[in-house]
Backbone bond lengths (Angstrom), bond angles and torsions (degrees), N, CA, C in turn:
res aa  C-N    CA-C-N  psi(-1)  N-CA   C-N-CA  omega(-1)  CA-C   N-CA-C  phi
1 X - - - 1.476 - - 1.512 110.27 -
2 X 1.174 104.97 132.15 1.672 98.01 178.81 1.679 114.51 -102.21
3 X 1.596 114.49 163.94 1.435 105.14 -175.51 1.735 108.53 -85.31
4 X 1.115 120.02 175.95 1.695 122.66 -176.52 1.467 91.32 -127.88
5 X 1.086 150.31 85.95 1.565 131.84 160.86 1.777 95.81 -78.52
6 X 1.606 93.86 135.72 0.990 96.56 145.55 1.579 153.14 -124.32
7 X 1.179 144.49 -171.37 1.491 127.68 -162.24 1.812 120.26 71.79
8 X 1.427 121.64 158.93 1.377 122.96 -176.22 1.328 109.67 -80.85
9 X 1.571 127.38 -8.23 1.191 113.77 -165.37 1.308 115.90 -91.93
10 X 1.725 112.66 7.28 1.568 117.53 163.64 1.511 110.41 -118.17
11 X 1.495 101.54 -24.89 2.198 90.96 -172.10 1.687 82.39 -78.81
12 X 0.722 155.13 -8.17 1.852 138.99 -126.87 2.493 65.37 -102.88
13 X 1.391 99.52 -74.22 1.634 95.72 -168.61 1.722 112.10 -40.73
14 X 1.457 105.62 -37.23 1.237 101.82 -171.41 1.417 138.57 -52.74
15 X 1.608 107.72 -16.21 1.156 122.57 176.30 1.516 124.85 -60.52
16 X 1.398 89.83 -32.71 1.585 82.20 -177.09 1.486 100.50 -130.16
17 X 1.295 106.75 80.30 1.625 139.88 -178.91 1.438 98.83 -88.20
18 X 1.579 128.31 -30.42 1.615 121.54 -146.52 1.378 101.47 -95.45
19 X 1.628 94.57 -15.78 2.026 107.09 -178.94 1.273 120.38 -45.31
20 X 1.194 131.82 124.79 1.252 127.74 158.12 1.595 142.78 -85.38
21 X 1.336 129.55 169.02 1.285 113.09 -159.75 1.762 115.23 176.93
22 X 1.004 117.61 160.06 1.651 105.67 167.97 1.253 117.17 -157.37
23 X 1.656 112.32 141.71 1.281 119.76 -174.74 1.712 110.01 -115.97
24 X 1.185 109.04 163.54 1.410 106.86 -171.78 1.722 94.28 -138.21
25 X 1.510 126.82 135.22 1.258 109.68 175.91 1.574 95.32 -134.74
26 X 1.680 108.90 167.25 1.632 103.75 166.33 1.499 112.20 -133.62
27 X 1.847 97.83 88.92 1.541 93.85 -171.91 1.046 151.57 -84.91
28 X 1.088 145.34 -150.44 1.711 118.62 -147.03 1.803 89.46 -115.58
29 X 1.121 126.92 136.33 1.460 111.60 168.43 1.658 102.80 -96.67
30 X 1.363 156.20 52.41 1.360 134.17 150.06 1.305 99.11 -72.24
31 X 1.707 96.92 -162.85 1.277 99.98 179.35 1.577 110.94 -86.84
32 X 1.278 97.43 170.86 1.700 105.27 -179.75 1.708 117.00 -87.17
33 X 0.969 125.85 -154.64 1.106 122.77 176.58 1.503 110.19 -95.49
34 X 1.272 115.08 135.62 2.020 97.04 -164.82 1.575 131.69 83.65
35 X 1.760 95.66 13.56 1.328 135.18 -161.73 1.814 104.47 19.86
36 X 1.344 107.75 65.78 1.798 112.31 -175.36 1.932 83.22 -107.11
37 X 1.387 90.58 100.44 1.688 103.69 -178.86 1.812 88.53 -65.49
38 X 1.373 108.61 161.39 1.195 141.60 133.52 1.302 142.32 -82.79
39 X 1.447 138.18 113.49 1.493 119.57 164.62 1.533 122.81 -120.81
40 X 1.505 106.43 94.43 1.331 126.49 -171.16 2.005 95.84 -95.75
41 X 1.698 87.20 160.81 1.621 102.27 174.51 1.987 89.15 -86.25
42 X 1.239 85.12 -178.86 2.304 93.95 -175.70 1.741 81.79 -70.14
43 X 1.385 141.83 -16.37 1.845 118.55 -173.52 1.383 105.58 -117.25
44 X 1.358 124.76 25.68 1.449 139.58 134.44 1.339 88.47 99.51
45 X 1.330 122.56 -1.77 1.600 129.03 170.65 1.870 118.53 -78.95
46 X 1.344 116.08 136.67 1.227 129.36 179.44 1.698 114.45 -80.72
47 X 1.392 112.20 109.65 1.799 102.36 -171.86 1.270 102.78 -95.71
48 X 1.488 111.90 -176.58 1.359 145.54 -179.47 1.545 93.31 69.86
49 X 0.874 159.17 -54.05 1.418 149.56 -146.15 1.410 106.43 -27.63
50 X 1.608 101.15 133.08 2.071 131.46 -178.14 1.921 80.23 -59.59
51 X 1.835 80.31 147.72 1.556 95.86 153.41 1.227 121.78 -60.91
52 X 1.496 108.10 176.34 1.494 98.31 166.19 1.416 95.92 -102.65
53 X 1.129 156.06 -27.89 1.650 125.93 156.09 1.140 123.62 -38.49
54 X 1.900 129.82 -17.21 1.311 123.31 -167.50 1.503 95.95 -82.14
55 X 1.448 120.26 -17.98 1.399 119.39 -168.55 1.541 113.28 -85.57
56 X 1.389 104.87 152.99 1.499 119.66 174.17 1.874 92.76 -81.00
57 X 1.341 109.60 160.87 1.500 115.67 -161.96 2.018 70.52 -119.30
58 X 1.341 97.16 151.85 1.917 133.91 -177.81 1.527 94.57 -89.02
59 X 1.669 116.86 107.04 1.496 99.55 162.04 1.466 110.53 -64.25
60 X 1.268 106.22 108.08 1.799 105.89 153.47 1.552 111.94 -96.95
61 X 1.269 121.88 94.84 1.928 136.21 -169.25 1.401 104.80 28.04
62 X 1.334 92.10 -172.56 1.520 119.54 -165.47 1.350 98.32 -86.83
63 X 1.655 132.21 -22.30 1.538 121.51 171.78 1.447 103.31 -115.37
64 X 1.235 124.89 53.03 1.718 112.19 165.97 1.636 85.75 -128.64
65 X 1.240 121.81 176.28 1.653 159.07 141.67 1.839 115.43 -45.66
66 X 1.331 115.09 109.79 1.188 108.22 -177.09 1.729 107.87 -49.02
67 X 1.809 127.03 159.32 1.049 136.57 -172.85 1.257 110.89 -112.98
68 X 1.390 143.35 122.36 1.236 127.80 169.57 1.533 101.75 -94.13
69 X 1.728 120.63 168.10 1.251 123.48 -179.31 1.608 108.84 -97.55
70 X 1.489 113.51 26.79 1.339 117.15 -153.67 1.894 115.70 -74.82
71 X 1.151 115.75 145.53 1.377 126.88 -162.27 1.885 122.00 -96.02
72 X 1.273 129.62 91.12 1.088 130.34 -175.83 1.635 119.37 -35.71
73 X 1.292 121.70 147.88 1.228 125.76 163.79 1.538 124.86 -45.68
74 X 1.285 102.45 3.28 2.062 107.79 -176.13 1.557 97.62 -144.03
75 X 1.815 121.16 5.84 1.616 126.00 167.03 1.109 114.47 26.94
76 X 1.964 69.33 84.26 1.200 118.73 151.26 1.769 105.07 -126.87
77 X 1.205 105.92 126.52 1.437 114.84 172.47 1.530 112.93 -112.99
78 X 1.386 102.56 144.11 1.279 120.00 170.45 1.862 124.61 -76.36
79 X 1.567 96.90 99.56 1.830 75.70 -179.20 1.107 116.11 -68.06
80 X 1.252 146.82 7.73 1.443 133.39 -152.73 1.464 127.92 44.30
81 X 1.242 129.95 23.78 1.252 136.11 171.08 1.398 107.56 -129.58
82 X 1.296 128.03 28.23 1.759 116.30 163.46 1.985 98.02 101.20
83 X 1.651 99.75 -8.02 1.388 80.47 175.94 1.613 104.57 -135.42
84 X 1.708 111.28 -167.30 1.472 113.84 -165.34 1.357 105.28 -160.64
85 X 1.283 111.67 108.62 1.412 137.09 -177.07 1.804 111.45 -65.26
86 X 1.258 117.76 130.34 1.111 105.26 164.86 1.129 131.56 -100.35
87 X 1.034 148.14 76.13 1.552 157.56 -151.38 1.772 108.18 -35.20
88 X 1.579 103.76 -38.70 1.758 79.15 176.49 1.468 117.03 -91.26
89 X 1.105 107.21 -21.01 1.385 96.70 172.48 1.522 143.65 -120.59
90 X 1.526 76.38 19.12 1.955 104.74 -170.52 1.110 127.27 29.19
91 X 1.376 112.41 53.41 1.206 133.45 179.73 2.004 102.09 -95.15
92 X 0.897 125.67 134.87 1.532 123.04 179.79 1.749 122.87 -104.72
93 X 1.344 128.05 106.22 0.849 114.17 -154.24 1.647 116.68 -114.04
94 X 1.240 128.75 150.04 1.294 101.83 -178.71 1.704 134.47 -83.31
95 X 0.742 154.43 113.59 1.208 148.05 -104.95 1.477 117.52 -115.02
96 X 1.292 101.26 -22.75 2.005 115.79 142.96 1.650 120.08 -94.94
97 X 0.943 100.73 144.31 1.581 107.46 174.09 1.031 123.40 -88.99
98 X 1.151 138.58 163.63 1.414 145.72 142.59 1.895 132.27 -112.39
99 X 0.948 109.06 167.31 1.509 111.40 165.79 1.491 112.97 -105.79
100 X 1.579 103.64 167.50 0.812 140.90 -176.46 1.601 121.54 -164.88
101 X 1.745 113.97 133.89 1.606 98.80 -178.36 1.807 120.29 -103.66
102 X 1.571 104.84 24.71 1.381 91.98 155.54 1.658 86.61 -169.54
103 X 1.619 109.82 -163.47 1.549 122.46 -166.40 2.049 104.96 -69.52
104 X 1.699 108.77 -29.85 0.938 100.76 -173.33 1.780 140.51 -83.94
105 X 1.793 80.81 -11.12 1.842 107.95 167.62 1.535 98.71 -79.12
106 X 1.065 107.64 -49.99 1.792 108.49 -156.03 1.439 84.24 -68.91
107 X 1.331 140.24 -41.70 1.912 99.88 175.04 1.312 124.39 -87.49
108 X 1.253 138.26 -13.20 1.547 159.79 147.52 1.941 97.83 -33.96
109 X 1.446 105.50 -45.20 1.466 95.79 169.25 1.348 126.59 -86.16
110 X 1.382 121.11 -31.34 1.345 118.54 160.95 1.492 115.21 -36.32
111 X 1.860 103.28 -67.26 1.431 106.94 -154.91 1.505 103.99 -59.56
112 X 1.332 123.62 -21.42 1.174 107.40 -167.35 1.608 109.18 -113.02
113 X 1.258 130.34 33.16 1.303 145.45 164.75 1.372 116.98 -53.52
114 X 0.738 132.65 117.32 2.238 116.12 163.57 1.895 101.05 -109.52
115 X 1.245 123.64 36.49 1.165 106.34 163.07 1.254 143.35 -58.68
116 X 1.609 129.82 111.10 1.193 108.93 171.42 2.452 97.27 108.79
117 X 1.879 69.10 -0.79 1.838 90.66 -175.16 1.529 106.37 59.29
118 X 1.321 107.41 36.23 2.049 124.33 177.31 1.515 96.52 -97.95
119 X 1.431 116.50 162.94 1.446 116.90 169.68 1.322 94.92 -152.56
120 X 0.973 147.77 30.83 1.639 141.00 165.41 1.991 99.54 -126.77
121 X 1.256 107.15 50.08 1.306 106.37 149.19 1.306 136.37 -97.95
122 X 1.368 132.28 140.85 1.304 154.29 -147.33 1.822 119.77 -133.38
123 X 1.319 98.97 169.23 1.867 90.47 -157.45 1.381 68.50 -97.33
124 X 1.428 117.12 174.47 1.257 125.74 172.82 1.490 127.86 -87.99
125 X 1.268 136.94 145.95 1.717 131.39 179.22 1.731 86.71 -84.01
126 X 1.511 93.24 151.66 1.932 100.43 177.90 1.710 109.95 -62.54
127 X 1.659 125.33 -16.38 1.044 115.55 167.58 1.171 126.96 -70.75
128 X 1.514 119.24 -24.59 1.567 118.46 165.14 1.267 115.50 -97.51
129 X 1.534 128.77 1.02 1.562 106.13 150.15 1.332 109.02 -86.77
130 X 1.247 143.46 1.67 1.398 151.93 136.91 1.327 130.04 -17.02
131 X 1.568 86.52 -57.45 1.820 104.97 172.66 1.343 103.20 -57.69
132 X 1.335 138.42 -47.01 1.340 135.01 -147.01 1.330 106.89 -88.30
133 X 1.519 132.36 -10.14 1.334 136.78 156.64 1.267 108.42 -43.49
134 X 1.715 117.41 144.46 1.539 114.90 171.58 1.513 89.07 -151.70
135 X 1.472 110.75 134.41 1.635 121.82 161.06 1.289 89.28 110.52
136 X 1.789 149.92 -59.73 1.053 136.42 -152.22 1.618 101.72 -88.38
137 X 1.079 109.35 133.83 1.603 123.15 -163.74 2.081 100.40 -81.20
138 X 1.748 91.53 -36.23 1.384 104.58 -158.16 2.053 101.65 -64.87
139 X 1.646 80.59 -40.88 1.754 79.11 -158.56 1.670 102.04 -101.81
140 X 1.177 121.45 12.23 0.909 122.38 168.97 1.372 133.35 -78.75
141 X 1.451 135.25 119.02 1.241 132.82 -155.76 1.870 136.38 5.84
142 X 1.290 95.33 -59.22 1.493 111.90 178.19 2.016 106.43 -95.54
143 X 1.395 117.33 9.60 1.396 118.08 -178.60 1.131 123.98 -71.43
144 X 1.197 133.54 174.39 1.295 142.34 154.74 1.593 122.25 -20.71
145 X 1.019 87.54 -35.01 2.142 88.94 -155.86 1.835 86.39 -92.48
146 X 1.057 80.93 128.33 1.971 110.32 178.13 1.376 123.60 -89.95
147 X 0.973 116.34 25.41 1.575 128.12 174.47 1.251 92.95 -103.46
148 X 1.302 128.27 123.24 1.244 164.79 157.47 2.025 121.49 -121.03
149 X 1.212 93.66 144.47 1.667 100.90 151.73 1.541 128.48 -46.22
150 X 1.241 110.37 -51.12 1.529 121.84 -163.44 1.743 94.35 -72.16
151 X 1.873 123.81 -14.62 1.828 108.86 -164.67 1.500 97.39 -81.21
152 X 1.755 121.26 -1.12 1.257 93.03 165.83 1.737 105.92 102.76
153 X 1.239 106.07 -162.26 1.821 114.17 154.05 1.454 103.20 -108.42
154 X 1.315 90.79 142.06 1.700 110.46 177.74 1.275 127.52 -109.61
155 X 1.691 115.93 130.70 1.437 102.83 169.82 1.352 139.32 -11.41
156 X 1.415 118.51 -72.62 1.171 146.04 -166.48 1.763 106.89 -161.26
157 X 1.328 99.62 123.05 1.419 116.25 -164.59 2.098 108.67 -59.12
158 X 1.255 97.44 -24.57 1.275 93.57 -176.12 1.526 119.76 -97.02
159 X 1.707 108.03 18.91 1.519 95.83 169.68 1.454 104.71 -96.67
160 X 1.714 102.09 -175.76 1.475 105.98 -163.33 0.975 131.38 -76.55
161 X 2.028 111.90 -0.35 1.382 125.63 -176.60 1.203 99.87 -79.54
162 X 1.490 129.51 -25.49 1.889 131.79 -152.17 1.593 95.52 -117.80
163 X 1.527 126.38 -41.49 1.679 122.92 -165.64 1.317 105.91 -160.46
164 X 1.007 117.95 152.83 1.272 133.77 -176.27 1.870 107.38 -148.91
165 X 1.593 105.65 171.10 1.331 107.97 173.65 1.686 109.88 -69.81
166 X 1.015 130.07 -19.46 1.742 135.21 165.67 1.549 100.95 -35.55
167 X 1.397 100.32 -86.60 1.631 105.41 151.08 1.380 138.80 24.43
168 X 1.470 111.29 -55.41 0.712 113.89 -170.60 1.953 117.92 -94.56
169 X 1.374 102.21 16.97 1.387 120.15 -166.85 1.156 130.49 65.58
170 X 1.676 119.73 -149.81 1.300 130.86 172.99 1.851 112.03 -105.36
171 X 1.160 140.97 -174.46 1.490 173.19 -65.18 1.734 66.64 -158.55
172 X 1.875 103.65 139.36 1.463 106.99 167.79 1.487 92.86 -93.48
173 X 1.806 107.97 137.55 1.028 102.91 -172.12 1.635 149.29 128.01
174 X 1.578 86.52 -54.52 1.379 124.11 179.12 1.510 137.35 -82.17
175 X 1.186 90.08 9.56 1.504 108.91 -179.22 1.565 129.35 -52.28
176 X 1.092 163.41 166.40 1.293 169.66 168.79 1.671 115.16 -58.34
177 X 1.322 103.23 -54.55 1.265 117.13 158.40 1.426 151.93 -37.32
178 X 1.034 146.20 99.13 1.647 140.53 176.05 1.549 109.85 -94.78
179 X 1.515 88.86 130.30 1.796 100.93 171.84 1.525 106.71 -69.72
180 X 1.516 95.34 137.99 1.730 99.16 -175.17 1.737 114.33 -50.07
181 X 1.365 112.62 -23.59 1.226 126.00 -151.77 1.029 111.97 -83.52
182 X 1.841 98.88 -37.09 1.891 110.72 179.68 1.271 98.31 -173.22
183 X 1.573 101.22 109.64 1.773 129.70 170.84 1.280 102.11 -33.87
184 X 1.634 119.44 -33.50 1.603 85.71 -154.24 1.602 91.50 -94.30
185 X 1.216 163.40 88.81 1.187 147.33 -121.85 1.534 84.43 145.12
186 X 1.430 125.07 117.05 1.197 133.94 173.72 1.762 135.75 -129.74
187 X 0.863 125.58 144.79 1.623 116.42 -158.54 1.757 98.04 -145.64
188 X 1.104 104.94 163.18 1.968 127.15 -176.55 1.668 83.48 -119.03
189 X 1.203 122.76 51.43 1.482 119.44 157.75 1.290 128.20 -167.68
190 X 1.556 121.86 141.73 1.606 94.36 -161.45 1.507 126.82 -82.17
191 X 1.146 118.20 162.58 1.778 108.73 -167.98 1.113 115.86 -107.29
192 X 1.877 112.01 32.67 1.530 132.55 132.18 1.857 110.46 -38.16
193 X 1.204 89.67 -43.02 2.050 100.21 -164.60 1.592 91.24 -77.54
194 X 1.170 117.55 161.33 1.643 149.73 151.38 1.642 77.03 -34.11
195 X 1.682 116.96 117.08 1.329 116.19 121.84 1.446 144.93 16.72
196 X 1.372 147.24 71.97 1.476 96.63 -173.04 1.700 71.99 166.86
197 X 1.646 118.46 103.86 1.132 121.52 -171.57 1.566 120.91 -115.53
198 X 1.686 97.60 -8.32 1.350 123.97 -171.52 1.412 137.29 -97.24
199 X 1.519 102.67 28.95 1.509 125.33 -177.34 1.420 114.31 -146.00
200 X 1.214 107.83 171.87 1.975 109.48 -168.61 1.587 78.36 -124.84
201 X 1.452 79.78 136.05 1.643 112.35 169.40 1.133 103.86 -119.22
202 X 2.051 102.74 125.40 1.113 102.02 166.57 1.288 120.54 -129.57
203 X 1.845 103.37 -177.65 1.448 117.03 -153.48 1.820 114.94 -102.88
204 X 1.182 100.68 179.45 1.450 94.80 175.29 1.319 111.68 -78.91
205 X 1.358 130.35 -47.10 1.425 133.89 167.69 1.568 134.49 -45.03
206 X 1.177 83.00 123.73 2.015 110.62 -167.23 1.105 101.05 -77.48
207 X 1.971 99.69 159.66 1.673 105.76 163.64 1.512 81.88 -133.16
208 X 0.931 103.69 161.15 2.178 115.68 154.18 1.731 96.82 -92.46
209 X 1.593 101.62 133.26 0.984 119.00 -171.64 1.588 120.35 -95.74
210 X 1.240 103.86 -89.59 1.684 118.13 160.82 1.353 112.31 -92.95
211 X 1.378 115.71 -26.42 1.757 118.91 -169.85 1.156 107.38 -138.12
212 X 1.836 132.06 156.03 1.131 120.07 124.79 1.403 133.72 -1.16
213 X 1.558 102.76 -61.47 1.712 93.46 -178.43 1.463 137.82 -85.51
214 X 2.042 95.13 -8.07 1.277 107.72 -173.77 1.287 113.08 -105.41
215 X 1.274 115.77 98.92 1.201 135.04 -175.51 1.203 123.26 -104.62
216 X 1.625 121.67 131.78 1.364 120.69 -177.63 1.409 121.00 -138.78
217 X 1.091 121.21 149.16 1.268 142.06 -147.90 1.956 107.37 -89.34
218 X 1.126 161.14 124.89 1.096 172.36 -104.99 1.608 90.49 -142.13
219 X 1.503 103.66 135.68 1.554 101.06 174.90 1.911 100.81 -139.05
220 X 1.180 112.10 178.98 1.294 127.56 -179.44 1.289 123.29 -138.21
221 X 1.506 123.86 103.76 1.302 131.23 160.60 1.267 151.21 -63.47
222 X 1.414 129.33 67.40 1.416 109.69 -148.74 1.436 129.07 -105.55
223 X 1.822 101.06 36.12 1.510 98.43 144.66 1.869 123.84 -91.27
224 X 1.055 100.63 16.74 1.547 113.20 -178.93 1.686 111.09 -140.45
225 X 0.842 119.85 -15.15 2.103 137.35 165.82 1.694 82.63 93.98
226 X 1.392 135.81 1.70 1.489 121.75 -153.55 1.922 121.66 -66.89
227 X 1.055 116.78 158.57 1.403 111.73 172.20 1.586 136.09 -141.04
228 X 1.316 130.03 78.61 1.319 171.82 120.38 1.179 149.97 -9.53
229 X 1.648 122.90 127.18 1.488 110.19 170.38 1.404 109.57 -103.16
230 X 1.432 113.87 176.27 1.675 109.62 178.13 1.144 118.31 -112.53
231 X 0.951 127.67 130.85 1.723 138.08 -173.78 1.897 110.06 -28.52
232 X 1.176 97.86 -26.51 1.630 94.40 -179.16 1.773 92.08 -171.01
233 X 1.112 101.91 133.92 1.469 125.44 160.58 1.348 130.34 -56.88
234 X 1.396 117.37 -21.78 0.954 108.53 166.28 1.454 135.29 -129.57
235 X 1.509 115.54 172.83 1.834 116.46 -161.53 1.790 111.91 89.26
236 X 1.168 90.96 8.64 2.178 102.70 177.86 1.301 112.76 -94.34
237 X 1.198 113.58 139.75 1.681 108.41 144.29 1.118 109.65 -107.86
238 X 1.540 114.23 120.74 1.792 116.41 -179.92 1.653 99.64 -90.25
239 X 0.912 104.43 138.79 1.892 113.33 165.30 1.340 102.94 -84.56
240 X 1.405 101.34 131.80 1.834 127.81 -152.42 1.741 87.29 -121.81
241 X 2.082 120.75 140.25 1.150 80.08 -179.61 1.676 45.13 -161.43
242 X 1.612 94.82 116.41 1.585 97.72 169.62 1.213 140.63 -120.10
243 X 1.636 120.67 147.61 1.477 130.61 177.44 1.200 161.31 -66.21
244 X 1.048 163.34 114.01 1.655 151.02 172.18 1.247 116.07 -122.73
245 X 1.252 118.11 -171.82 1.483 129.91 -148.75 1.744 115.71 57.86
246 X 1.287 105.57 -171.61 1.277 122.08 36.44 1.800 121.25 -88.67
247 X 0.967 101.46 160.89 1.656 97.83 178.19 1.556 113.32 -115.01
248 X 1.240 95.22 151.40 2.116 109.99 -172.34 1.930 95.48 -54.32
């Protein structure tokens, strides 16, 4: 299935998706917002991780590709069941996405997910698609940019309690990341997840927009680390890519 964004204020970046680039950050280990600790090395990388020869391979049947349980350089591991654990903050994520064309599908699909044969999945708050940023210092959990869960609904999305220029992330492009497909191809996400760097995923968390009633939902871009609402809610397909835990 492919995504539809619509309007210029997402194809306009998309163009130059193929750019390459690199960021280096040194992030903060307190806690996060929602106290979802982190435990990063000082280069935001996860050490010691087993080979993948040390690992036993996941029968997935007699017609799939053996699975290893193997652990990314920013740990994230693959369970082999459709989902992907995050080691610092054990948050579990699902590891393909889906769409949805506004806030009220994208949790209608969570709740009713069984991935991974789970049933208590959830759309995400913008602080835990937060976590999943890697390389941008700004929008990354403990960064600059002040949009959080906990501010609530906001006046007007563009004061400094709800957004700021932080906000607006890092370098389109420039991410830490290489697509398996082609190195030079870069992403602010790890490529544990389904591929796919060229859509805003969004969260459960609201802003008040122009009104009381017009309320909009906070999304995350992570071929640019950026963090955002969209001029109007509707005529989108947002890519939905949902959460649980944390887990023991």
């Amino acid at each position: 299935m492919k995504a539809r964004i619509s309007g210029g204020w997402i194809l306009a970046a998309l163009v130059v998706l193929g750019c390459s680039g690199s960021s280096s950050t040194q992030p903060d280990t307190s806690l996060l917002p929602g106290d979802l600790a982190v435990d990063e090395s000082p280069d935001g990388a996860v050490e010691d991780l087993p080979a993948e020869d040390a690992l036993e391979p996941v029968d997935m049947g007699p017609d799939a590709p053996p699975c290893f349980q193997t652990t990314s350089p920013w740990g994230f591991q693959d369970l082999c069941d459709g989902t992907v654990l995050d080691t610092r903050t054990r948050l579990v994520w699902e590891k393909v996405h889906s769409f949805a064309s506004g806030l009220i599908e994208a949790r209608s699909l969570c709740e009713a997910s069984q991935t991974g044969g789970l049933e208590d999945w959830r759309l995400p708050t913008i602080d835990e698609l937060r976590t999943l940023i890697l390389g941008c210092e700004k929008t990354m959990p403990t960064g600059a940019c002040p949009v959080h869960d906990a501010n609530g609904i906001c006046e007007d999305k563009t004061k400094a309690t709800c957004w700021t220029e932080d906000c607006r992330g890092c370098g389109i492009g420039g991410g830490p990341v290489s697509s398996p497909a082609d190195p030079n191809r870069k992403c602010y996400q790890d490529a544990t997840f389904q591929w796919q760097c060229s859509l805003a995923y969004l969260s459960d968390t609201q802003v008040q927009a122009r009104s009381p009633s017009d309320r909009r939902s906070w999304f995350v871009t992570f071929y640019d680390a950026g963090i955002d609402v969209p001029p109007s809610m509707s005529d989108t397909n947002w890519a939905v890519r949902c959460v649980r835990g944390p887990v023991p």
